[in-house]
KELOVEX-951132 format. One record per residue: residue number from 1; x, y, z of N, C-alpha, C, O in turn. Coordinates in steps of 0.02 Angstrom, whole numbers. Layout:
# residues N
{i NUM&n.east X&n.north Y&n.up Z&ca.east X&ca.north Y&ca.up Z&c.east X&c.north Y&c.up Z&o.east X&o.north Y&o.up Z}
...
END
This chain:
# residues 89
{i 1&n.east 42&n.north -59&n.up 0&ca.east 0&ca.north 0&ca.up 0&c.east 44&c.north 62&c.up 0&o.east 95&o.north 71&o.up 34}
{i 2&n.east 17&n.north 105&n.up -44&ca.east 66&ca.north 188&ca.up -48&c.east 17&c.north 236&c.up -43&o.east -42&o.north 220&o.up -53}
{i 3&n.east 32&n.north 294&n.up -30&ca.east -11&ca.north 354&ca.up -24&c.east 38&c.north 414&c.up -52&o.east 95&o.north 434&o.up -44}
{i 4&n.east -5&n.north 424&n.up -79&ca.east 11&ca.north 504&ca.up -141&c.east -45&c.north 557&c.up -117&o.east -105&o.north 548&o.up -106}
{i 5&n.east 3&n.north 627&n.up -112&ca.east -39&ca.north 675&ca.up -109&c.east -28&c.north 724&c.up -162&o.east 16&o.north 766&o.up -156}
{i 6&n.east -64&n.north 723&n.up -212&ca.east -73&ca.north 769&ca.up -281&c.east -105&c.north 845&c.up -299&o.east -165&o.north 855&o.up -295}
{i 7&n.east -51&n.north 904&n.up -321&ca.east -88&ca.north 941&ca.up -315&c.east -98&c.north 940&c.up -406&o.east -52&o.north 926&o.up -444}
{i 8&n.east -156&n.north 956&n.up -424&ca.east -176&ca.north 951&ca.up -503&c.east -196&c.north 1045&c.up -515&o.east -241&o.north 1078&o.up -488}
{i 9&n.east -137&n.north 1069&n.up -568&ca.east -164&ca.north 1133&ca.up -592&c.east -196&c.north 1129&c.up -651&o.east -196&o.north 1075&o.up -680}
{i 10&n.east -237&n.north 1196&n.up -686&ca.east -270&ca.north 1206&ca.up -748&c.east -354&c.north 1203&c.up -730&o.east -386&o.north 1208&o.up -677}
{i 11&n.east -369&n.north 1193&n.up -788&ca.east -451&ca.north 1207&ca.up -801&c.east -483&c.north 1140&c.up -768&o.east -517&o.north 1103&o.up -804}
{i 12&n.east -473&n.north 1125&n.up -702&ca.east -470&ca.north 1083&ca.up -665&c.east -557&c.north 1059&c.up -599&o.east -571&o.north 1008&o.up -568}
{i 13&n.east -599&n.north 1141&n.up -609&ca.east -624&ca.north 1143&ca.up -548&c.east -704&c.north 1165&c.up -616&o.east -700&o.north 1202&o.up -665}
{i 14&n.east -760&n.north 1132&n.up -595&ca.east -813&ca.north 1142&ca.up -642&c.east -823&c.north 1095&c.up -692&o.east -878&o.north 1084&o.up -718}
{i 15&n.east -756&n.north 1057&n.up -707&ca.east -765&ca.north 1006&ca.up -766&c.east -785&c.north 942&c.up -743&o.east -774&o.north 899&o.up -785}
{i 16&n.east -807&n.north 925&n.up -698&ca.east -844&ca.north 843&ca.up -680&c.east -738&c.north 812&c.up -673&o.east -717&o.north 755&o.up -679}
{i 17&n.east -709&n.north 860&n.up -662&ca.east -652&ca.north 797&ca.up -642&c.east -642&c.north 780&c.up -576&o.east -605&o.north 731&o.up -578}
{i 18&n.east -658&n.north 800&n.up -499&ca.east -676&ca.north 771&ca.up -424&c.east -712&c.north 693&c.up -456&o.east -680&o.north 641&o.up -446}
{i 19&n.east -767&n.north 691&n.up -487&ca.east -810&ca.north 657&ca.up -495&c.east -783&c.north 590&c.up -555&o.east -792&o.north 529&o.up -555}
{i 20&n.east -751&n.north 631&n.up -595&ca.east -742&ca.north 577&ca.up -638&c.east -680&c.north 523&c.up -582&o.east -679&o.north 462&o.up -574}
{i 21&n.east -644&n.north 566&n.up -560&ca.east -567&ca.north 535&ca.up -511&c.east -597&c.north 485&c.up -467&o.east -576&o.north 428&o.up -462}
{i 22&n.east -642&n.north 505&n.up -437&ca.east -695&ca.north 460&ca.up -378&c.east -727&c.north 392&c.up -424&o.east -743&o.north 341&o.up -393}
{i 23&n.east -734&n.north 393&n.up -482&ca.east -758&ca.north 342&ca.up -524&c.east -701&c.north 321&c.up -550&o.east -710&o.north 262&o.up -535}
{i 24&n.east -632&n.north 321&n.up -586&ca.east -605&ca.north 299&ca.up -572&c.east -548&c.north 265&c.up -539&o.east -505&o.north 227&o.up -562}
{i 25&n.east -562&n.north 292&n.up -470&ca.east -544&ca.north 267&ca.up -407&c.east -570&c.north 221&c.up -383&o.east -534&o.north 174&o.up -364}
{i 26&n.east -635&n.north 218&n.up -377&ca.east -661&ca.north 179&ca.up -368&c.east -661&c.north 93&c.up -414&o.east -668&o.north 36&o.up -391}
{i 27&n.east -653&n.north 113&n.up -469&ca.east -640&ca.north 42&ca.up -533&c.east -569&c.north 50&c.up -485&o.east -585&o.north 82&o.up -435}
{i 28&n.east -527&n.north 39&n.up -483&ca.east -462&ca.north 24&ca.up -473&c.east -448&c.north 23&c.up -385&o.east -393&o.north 40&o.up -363}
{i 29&n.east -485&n.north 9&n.up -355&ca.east -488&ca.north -9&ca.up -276&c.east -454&c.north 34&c.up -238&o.east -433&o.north 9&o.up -186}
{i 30&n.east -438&n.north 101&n.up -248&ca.east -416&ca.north 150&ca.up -229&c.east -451&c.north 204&c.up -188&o.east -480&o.north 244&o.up -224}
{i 31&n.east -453&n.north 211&n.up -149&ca.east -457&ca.north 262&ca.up -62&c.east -433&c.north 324&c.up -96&o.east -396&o.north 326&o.up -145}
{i 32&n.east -460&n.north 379&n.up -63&ca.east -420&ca.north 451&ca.up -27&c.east -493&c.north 482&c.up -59&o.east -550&o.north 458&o.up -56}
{i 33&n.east -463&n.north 559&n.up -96&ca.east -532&ca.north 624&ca.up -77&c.east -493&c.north 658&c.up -121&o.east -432&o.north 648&o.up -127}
{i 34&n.east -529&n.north 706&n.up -161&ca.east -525&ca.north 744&ca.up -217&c.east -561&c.north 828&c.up -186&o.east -620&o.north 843&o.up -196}
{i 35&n.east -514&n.north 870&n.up -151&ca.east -549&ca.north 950&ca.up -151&c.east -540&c.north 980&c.up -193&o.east -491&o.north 964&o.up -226}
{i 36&n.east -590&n.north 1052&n.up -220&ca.east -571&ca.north 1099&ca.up -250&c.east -520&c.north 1121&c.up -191&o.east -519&o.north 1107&o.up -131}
{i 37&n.east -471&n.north 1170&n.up -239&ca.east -438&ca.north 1214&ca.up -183&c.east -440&c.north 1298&c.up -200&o.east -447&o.north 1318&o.up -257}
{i 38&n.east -434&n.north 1339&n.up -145&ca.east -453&ca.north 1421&ca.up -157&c.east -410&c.north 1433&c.up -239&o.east -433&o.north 1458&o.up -290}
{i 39&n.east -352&n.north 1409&n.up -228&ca.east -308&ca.north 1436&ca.up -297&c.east -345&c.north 1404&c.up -383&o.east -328&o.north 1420&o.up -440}
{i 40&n.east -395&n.north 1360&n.up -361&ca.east -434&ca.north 1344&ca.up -431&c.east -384&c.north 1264&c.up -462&o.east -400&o.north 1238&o.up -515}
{i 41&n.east -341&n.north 1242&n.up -430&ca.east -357&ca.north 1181&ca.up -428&c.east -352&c.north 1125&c.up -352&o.east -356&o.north 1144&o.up -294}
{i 42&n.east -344&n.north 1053&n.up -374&ca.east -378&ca.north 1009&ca.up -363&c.east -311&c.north 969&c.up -319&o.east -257&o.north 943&o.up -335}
{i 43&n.east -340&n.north 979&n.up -268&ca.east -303&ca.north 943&ca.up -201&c.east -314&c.north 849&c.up -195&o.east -362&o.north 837&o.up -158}
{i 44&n.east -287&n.north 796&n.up -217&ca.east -302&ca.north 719&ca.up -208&c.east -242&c.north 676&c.up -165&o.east -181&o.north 666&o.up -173}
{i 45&n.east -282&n.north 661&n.up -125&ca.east -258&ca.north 608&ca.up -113&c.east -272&c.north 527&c.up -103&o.east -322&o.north 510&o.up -70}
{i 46&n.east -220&n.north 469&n.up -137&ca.east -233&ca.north 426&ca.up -161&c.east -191&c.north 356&c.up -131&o.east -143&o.north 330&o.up -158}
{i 47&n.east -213&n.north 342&n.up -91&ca.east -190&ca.north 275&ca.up -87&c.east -247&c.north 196&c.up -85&o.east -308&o.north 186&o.up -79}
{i 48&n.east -179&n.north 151&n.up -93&ca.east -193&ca.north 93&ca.up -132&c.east -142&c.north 58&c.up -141&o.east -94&o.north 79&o.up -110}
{i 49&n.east -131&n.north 6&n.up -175&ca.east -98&ca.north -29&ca.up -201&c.east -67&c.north 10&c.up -256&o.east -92&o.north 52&o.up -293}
{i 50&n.east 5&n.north -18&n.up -253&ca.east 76&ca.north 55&ca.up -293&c.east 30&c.north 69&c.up -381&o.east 15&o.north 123&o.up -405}
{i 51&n.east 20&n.north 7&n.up -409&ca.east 28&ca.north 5&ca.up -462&c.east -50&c.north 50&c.up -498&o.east -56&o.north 81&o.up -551}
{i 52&n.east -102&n.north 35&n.up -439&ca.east -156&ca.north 67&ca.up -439&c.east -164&c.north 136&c.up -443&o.east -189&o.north 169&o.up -488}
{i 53&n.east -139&n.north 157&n.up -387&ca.east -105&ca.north 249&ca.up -369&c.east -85&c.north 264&c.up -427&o.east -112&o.north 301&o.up -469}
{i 54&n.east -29&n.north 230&n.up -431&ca.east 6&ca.north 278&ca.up -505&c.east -31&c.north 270&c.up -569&o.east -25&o.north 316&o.up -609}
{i 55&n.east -74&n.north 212&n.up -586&ca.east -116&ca.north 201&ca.up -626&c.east -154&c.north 274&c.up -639&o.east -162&o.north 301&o.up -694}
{i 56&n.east -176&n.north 301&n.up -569&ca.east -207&ca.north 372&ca.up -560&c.east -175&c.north 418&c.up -561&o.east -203&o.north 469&o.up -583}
{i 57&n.east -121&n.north 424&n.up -544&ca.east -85&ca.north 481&ca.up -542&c.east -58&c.north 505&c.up -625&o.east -44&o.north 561&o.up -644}
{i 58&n.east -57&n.north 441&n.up -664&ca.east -75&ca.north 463&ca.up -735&c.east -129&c.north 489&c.up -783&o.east -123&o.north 519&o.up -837}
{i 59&n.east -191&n.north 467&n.up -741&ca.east -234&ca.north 488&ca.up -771&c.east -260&c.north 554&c.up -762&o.east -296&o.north 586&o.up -800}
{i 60&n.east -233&n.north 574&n.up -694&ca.east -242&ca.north 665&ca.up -672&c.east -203&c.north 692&c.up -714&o.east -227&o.north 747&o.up -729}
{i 61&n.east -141&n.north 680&n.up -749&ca.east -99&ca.north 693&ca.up -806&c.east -171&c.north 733&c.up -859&o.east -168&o.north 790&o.up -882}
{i 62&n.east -220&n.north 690&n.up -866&ca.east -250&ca.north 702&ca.up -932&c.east -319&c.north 734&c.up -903&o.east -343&o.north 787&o.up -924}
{i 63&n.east -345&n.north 695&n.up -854&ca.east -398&ca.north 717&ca.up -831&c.east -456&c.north 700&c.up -868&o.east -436&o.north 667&o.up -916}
{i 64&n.east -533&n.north 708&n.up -871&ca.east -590&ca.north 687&ca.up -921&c.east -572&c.north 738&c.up -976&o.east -529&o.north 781&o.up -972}
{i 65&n.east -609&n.north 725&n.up -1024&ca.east -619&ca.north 768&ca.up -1097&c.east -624&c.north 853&c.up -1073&o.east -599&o.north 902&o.up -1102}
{i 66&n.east -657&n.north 851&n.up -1024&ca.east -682&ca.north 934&ca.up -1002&c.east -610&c.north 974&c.up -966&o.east -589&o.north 1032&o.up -969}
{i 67&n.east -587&n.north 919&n.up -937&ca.east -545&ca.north 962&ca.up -914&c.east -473&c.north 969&c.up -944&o.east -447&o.north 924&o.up -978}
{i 68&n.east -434&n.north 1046&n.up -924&ca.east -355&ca.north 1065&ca.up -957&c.east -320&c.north 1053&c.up -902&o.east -345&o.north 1071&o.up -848}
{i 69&n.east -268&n.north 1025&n.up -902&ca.east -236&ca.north 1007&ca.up -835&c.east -163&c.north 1030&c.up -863&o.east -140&o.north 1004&o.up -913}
{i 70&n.east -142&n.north 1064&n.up -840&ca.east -93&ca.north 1078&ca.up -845&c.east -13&c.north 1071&c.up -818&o.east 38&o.north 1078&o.up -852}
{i 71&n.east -17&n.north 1061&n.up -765&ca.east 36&ca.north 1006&ca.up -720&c.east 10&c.north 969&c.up -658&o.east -31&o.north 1002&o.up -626}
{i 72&n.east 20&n.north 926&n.up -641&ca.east 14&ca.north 873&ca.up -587&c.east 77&c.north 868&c.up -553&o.east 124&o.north 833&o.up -573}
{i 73&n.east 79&n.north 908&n.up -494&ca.east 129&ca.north 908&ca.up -418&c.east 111&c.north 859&c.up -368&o.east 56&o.north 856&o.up -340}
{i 74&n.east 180&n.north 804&n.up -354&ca.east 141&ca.north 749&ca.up -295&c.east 211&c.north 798&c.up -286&o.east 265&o.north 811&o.up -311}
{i 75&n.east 162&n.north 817&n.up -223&ca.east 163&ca.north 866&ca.up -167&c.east 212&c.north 810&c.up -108&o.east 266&o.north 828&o.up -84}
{i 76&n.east 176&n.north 734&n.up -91&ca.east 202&ca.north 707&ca.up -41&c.east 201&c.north 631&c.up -40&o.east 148&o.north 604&o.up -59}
{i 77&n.east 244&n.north 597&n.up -24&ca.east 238&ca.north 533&ca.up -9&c.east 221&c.north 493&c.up 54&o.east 267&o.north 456&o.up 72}
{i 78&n.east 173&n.north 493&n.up 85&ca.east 142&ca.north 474&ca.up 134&c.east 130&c.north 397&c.up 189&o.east 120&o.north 341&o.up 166}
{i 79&n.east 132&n.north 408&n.up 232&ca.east 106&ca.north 334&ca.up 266&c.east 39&c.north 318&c.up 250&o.east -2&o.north 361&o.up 267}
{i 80&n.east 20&n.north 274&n.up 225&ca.east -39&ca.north 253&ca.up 208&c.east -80&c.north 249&c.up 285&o.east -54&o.north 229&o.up 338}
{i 81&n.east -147&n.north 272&n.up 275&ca.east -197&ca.north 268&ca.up 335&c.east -239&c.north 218&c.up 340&o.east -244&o.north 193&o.up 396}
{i 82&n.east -272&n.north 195&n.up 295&ca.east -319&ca.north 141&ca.up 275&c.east -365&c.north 170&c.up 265&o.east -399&o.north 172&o.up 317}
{i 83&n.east -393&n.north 204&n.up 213&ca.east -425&ca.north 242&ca.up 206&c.east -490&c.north 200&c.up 171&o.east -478&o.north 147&o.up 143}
{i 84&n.east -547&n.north 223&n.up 175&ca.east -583&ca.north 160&ca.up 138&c.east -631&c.north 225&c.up 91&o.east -646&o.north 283&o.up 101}
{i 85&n.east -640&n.north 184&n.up 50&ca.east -695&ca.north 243&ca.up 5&c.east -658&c.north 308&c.up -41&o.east -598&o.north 317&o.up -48}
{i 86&n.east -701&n.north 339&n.up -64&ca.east -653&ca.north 389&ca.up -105&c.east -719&c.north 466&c.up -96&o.east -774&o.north 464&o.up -124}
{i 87&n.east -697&n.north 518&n.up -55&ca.east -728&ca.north 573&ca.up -62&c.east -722&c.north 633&c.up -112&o.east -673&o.north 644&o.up -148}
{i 88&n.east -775&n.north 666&n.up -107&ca.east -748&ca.north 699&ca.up -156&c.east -778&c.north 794&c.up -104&o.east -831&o.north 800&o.up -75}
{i 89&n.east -743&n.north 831&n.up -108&ca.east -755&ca.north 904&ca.up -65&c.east -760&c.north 982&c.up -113&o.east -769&o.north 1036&o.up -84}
END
């Protein structure tokens, strides 16, 4: 189990991407929570199994169709909590 804390910039906050991340987080057995943040993007964190996480941490790379993402910062490498479920704020 690993835990990633991701900060995601760009056209990030309005486009169904909290929502789309929580769906696929959820397909891929993956924990943590997706906030908007004041600066207009998207605060995640993700743990799971390594190969899972990073599975995600690529796909915030691209984000859904709606959204421009423009860089993806893992901010931190974390002790995993056991986090169960995936929120979205």
């Amino acid at each position: 189990m690993i835990r990633r804390r991701l900060i995601v910039h760009g056209r990030v906050q309005g486009v169904g991407f909290r929502y789309s991340l929580a769906r696929q987080a959820q397909s891929r057995g993956v924990a943590g929570s997706a906030a908007n943040r004041p600066d207009g993007a998207v605060e995640v964190v993700l743990e799971g199994e390594q190969e899972a996480v990073e599975s995600l941490v690529r796909w915030c790379e691209e984000g859904p169709r709606s959204a421009v993402v423009e860089r993806v910062e893992v901010v931190s490498e974390e002790q995993p909590e056991g986090l169960r479920g995936f929120a979205t704020r």
